[in-house]
C-alpha positions as CSV (number, residue, x, y, z in Angstrom):
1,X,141.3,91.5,290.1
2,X,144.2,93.0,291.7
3,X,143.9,96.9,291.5
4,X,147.0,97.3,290.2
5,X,146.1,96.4,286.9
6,X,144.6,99.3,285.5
7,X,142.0,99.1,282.5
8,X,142.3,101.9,280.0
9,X,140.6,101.1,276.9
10,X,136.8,99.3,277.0
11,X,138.3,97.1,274.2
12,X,140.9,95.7,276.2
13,X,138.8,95.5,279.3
14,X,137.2,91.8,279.1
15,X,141.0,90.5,278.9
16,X,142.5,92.6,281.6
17,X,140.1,92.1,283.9
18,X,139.5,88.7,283.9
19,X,142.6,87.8,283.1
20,X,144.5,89.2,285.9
21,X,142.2,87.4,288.1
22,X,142.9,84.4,286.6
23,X,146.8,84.4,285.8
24,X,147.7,86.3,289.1
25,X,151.7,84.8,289.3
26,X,154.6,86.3,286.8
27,X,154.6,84.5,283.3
28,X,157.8,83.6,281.5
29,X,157.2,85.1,277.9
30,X,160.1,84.6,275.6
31,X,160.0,88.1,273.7
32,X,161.3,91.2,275.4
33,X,159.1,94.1,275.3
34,X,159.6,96.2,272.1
35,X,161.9,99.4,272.3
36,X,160.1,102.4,271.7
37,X,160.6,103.5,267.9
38,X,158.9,106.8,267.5
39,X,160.7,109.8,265.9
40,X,159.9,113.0,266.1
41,X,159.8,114.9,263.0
42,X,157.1,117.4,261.3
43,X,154.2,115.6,259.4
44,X,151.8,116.7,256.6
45,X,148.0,117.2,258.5
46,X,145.0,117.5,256.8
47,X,143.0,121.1,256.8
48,X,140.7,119.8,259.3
49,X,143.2,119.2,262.1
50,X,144.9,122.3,261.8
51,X,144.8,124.8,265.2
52,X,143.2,121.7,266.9
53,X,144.2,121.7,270.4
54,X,145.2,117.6,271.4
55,X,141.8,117.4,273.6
56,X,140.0,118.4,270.7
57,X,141.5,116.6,268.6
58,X,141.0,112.9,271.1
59,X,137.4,114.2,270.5
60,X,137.9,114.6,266.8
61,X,139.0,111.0,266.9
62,X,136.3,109.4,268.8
63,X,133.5,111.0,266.7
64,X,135.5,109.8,263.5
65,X,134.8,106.3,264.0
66,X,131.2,106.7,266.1
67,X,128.3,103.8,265.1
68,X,127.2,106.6,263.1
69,X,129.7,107.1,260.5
70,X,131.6,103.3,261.0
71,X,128.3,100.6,260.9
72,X,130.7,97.7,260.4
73,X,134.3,97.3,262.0
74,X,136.6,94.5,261.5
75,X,140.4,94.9,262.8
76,X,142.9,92.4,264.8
77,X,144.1,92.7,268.1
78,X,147.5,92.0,269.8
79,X,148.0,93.5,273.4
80,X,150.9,92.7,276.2
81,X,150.5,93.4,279.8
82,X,153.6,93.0,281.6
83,X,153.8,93.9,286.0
84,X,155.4,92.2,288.7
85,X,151.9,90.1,289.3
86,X,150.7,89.9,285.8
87,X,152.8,88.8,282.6
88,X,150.8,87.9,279.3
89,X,150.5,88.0,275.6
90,X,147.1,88.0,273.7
91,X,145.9,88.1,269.8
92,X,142.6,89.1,268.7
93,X,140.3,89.7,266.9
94,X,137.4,92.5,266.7
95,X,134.0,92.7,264.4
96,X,131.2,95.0,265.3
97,X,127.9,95.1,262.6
98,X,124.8,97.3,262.4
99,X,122.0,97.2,265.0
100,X,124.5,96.2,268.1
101,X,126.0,93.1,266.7
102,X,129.7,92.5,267.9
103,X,131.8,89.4,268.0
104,X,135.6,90.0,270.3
105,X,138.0,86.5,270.5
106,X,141.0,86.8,272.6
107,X,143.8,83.9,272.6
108,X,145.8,84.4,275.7
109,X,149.5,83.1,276.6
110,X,150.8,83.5,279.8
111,X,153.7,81.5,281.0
112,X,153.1,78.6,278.8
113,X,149.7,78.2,279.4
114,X,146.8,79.5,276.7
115,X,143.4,80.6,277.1
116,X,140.6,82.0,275.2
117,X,138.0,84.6,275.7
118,X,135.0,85.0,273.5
119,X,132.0,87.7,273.6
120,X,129.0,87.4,270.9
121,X,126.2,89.7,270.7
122,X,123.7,89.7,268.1
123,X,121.6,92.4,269.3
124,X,118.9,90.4,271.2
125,X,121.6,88.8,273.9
126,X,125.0,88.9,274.6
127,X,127.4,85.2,275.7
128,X,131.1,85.6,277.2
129,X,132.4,82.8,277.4
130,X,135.8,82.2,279.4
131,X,137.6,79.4,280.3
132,X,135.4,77.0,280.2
133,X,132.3,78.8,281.3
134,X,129.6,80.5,279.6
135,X,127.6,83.7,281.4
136,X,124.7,85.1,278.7
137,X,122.2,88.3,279.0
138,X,119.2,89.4,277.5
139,X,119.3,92.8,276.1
140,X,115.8,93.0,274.6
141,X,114.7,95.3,277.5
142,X,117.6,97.8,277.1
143,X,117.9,100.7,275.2
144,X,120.8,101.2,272.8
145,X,122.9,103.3,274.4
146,X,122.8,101.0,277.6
147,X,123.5,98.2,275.1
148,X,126.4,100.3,274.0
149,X,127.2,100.5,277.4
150,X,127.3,97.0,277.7
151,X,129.2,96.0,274.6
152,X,132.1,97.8,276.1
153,X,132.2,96.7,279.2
154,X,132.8,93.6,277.9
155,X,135.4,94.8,275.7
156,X,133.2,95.5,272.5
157,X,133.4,99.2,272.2
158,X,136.0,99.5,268.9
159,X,137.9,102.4,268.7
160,X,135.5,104.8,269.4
161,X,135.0,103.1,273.1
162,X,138.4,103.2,273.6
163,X,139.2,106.7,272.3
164,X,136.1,107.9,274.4
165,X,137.5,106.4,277.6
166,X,140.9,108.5,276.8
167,X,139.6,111.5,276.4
168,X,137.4,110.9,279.8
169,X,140.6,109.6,282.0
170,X,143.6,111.9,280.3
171,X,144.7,115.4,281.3
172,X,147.3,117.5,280.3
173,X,147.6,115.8,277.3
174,X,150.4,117.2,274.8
175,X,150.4,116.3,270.9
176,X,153.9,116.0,268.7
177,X,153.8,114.2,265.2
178,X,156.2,111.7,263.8
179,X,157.0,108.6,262.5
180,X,156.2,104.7,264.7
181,X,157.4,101.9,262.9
182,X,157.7,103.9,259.4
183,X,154.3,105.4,259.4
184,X,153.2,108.9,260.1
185,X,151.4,109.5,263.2
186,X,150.2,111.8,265.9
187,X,151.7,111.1,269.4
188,X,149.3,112.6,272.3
189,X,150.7,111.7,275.8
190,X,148.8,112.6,279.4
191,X,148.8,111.5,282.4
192,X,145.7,109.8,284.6
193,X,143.6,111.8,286.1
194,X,142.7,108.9,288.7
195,X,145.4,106.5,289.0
196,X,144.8,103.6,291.1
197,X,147.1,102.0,293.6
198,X,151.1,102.3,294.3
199,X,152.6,101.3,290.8
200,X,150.0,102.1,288.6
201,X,150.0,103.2,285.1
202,X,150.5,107.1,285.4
203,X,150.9,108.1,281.9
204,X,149.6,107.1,278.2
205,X,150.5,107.3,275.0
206,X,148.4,107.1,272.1
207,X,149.4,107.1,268.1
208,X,146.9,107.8,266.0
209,X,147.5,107.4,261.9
210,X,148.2,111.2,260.6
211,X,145.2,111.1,257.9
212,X,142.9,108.9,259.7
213,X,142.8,109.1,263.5
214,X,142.9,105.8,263.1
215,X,143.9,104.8,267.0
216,X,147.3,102.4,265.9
217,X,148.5,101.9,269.4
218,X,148.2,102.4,272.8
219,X,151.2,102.2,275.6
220,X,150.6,102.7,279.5
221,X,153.5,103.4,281.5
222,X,154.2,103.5,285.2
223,X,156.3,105.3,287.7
224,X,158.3,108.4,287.1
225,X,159.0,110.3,284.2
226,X,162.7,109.4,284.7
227,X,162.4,106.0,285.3
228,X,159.5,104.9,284.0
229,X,158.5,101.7,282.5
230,X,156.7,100.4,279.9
231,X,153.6,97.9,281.3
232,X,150.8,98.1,279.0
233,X,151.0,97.6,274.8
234,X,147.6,97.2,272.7
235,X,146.7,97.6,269.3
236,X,144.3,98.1,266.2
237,X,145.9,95.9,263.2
238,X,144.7,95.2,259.8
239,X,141.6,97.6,260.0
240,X,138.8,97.1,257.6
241,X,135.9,99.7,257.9
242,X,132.3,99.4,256.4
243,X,133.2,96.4,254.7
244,X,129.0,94.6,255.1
245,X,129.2,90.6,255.6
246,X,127.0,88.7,253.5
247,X,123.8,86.7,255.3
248,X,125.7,84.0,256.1
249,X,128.4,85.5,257.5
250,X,126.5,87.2,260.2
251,X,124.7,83.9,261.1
252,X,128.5,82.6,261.8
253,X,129.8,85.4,263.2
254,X,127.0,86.6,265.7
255,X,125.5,83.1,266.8
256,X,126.4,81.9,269.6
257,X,124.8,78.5,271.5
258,X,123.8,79.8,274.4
259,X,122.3,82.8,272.9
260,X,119.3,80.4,272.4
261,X,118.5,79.8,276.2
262,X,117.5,82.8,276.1
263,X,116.4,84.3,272.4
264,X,113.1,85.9,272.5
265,X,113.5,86.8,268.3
266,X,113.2,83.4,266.4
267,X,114.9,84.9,263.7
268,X,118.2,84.9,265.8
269,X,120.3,87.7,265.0
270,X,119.1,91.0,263.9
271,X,121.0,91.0,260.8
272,X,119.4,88.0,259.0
């Protein structure tokens, strides 16, 4: 992967990684990049926010939606990444169950080709599958906080990853509140604290919802303050929190055939 694509968020990484490495030459996407439609103006914060400085309250976020308070996560994904090496558009979709279950499908469009990126884990192994081929790991002899690890390196961590990895790669991070796209939010910007390469991403934005944390949106922009420009767009859409699938529904969503290569449980996924 070229190193001037930087990865932010764990959720986004599978995509941007691999991605980038695959699609290296300029896309031709037909929709413009969105203009920026945040407006500053005073918003109505819970008690529990209040005095909260912005790293605090990153922190605040993460541990809102941590495996401990959120056991099953289902939202849908839409990100663009947009350089002078690397133009695409992809949709998605994220579900993470109890006991280390996860499920992430990417469809990617980039200059009027399409792609797809799939990562299953039901607990016992993990399958990521891309373009045709299929790479699968055991995770019986790991513990669960390398299996965390794991899950979001390969784009798997939810919000919580993603909010985590902020928090760890941000400074001097400011906080105003507002409205984006006629809902109430809370706008920290910071910059990188290790940017990588000529042209990289130099400073983030992050909305979260007002009464939720909720992480809506993340932008990463590059160059100067003056004439910066927009290169990275992701999103949470449509989030659904602690909403349990039924039996059959986690044998759909966290099977995966190659999982079976190397399943040590006969019972397949934890969850059944």
């Amino acid at each position: 992967m070229s190193k001037r694509c930087v990865v932010l968020a764990p959720v986004a990484a599978c995509s941007l990684v691999l991605l980038a490495g695959a699609w290296s030459s300029p896309g031709s996407l037909s929709s413009p990049p969105p203009q920026e439609s945040f407006v500053v103006q005073a918003v109505q914060l819970p008690p529990m926010l209040d005095g909260l400085s912005p790293q605090q309250l990153l922190l605040q976020a993460s541990e809102a939606f941590g495996s401990d308070r959120v056991q099953w996560l289902h939202a849908r994904l839409w990100q663009r990444y947009c350089d002078e090496h690397v133009d695409f558009v992809a949709e998605g979709r994220l579900l993470i169950g109890p006991k280390n279950c996860a499920r992430l499908e990417w469809t990617i469009c980039t200059g009027g080709a399409q792609s797809e990126i799939i990562v299953v884990s039901d607990g016992y192994a993990l399958a990521h599958a891309l373009i045709g081929q299929v790479a699968s790991q055991s995770l019986t002899a790991l513990d669960d906080r390398e299996i965390a690890t794991v899950l979001s390196e390969k784009g798997c961590g939810g919000p919580q990853g993603l909010l985590a990895d902020l928090s760890a790669r941000m400074n001097d991070v400011a906080m105003d509140t507002g409205q984006w796209n006629g809902q109430e939010v809370i706008r920290l910007q910071g910059n990188l604290k290790e940017p990588v390469g000529q042209g990289s991403g130099q400073r983030v934005c992050l909305f979260l919802d007002a009464q939720t944390l909720w992480p809506i949106r993340v932008e990463q922009w590059s160059g100067r303050a003056e004439a910066s420009i927009l290169i990275w767009q992701f999103e949470f859409r449509e989030p659904r929190l602690n909403s349990a699938l039924s039996d059959a529904e986690c044998i759909r969503e966290f099977t995966f055939p190659q999982l079976d290569t190397i399943m040590l449980s006969s019972s397949g996924s934890k969850l059944r």
